[in-house]
Residue, then its C-alpha position, 0 to 999 in steps of 0.5 A: x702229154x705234149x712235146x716241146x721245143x724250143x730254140x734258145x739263145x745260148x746266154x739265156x740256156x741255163x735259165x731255162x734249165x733252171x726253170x724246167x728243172x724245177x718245174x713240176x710235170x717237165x720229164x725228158x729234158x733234153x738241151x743240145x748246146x749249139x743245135x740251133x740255127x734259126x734262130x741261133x742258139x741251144x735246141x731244148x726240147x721236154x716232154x710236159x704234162x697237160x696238167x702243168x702246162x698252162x703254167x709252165x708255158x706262162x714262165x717260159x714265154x715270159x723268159x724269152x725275148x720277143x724276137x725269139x722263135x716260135x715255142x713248137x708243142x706237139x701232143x703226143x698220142x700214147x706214152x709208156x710209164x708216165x706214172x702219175x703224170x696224166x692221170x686223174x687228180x683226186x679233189x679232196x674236197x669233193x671226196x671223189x675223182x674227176x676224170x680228166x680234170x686238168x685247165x684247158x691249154x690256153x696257148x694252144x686255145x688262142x693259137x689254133x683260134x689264130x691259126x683258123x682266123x686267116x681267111x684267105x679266097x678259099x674261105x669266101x669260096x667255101x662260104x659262097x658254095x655252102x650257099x648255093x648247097x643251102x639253096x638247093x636243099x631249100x628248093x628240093x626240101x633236102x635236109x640232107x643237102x641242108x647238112x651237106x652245106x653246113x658241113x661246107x661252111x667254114x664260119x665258124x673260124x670267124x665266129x670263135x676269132x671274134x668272140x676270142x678277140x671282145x673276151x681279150x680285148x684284141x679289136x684288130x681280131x674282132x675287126x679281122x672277124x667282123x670284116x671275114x663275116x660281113x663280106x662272106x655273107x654278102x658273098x654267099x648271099x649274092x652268089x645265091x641269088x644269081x644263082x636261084x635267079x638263074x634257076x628261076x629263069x630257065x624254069x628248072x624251079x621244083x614243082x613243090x617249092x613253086x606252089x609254095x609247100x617250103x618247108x625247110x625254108x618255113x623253119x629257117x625263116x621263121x625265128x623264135x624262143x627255139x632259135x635263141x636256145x639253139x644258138x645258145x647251146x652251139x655257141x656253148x659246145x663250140x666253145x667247149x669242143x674248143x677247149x676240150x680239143x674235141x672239135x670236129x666236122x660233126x661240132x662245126x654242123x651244129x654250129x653253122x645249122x643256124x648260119x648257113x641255110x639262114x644266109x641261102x634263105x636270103x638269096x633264094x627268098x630275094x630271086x623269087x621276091x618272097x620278102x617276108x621269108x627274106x626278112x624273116x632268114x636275115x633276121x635269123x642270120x643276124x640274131x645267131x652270128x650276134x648270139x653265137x659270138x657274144x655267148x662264145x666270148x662269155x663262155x671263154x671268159x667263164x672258162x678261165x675264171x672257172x679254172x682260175x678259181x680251181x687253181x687257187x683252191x687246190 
């Protein structure tokens, strides 16, 4: 169930009343004339089940004009007689129910997507520190320290932007997330090496990883037909977490597992000249960010048609 309010010019109320009125899955219509104030107008607020609201969302955006305010939908964590609102629909044609069988919220999808794809100076430092993690558990052949920098990364809101951006054809978010990606890497990736060199330098390098016994940074380095499976499976559970509402720290681990510690490889490998495990990691970066996008934008796209076809055939 989710929560809605809008603020509606007062000459477009009834139109709106009208529409919710007779829309299906629209309880607790509330319309307060005159309520509003910024902007002005009548504050309308209804409660409106997931299973209609893609649609009912559609109309109402198209009523309104487009210096109207924002559409505030909050998700409401328990009600109390819904009735049949929520509930799992039967398939007919199936002969069985499939619980929970109700279209991604493509609104809320695309705003939270939006919402993350600001990548102000705390991102670049997020990104930067992962990678100074990465490279000490590479050095100390932490897997745990491993795990600690990709719960840092904050890639992953970059990733899904661009991905959202080729499958609707928005070129400035591709180029937003492009740009976020390009240059946070090179960040991470500078500030690791100053700091694996400053390591180096002082002489605090771990005696394993001087004698060449790496390996953490031989799996990372090294890219294979494993790779590509892993980088498939993430781009598609990010996707699905996504829409399903079910992202979280340990979704967004999985995700960076092929980033992160591939962009601190680059750094640490380029302080201490081991050029083959720096071609070998930026080969690795380079073929998850590309594989993870392109795998996102097509699980978006099949996720759409994917429910558009169920709409029709139900």
């Amino acid at each position: 169930m989710l929560h809605v309010r809008v603020a509606s010019p007062s000459g477009q109320t009834a139109q709106i009343v009208s529409l919710l009125a007779d829309s299906p899955g629209v309880v607790n219509l509330v319309v307060l004339p005159g309520a509003a104030r910024e902007p002005a107008g009548d504050a309308v607020q209804f409660d409106l089940s997931v299973a209609s609201a893609n649609p009912v969302l559609r109309q109402l955006r198209a009523l309104r004009p487009h210096d109207a305010g924002p559409i505030a939908i909050e998700a409401v964590d328990a009600t109390i007689g819904a009735g049949e609102l929520d509930r799992p629909r039967h398939n007919a044609r199936r002969g069985r129910t499939f619980q929970n069988e109700t279209a991604p919220i493509w609104d809320l999808v695309e705003s939270k997507v939006e919402a993350d794809s600001v990548y102000a100076p705390s991102w670049y430092t997020l990104l930067a520190l992962a990678g100074v993690i990465g490279a000490v558990g590479i050095l100390t052949n932490s897997t745990i320290l491993i795990v600690g920098a990709m719960v840092v990364g904050p890639e992953y809101s970059a990733i899904i932007a661009v991905a959202m951006g080729i499958e609707r054809h928005d070129h400035a978010a591709v180029g937003r997330g492009l740009r976020a990606l390009l240059v946070g890497f090179v960040i991470a990736i500078v500030v690791t090496f100053v700091f694996s060199l400053f390591i180096r330098l002082i002489g605090e390098v771990p005696e394993a990883y001087r004698d060449g016994l790496r390996p953490v940074s031989d799996l990372i380095n090294s890219p294979d037909m494993f790779s590509v499976i892993i980088a498939v499976a993430a781009g598609i559970i990010g996707v699905v977490s996504l829409t399903e509402a079910r992202a979280g720290a340990l979704i967004g681990v999985f995700i960076s597992v092929t980033t992160i510690p591939a962009a601190a490889d680059i750094g640490l490998s380029v302080a201490f000249q081991s050029w083959r495990a720096a071609r070998g990691s930026t080969f690795q970066l380079l073929l998850n960010v590309v594989l993870l996008i392109l795998v996102g934008a097509a699980a978006l796209r099949s996720q759409r048609l994917l429910w558009r076809d169920r709409r029709r055939g139900s």
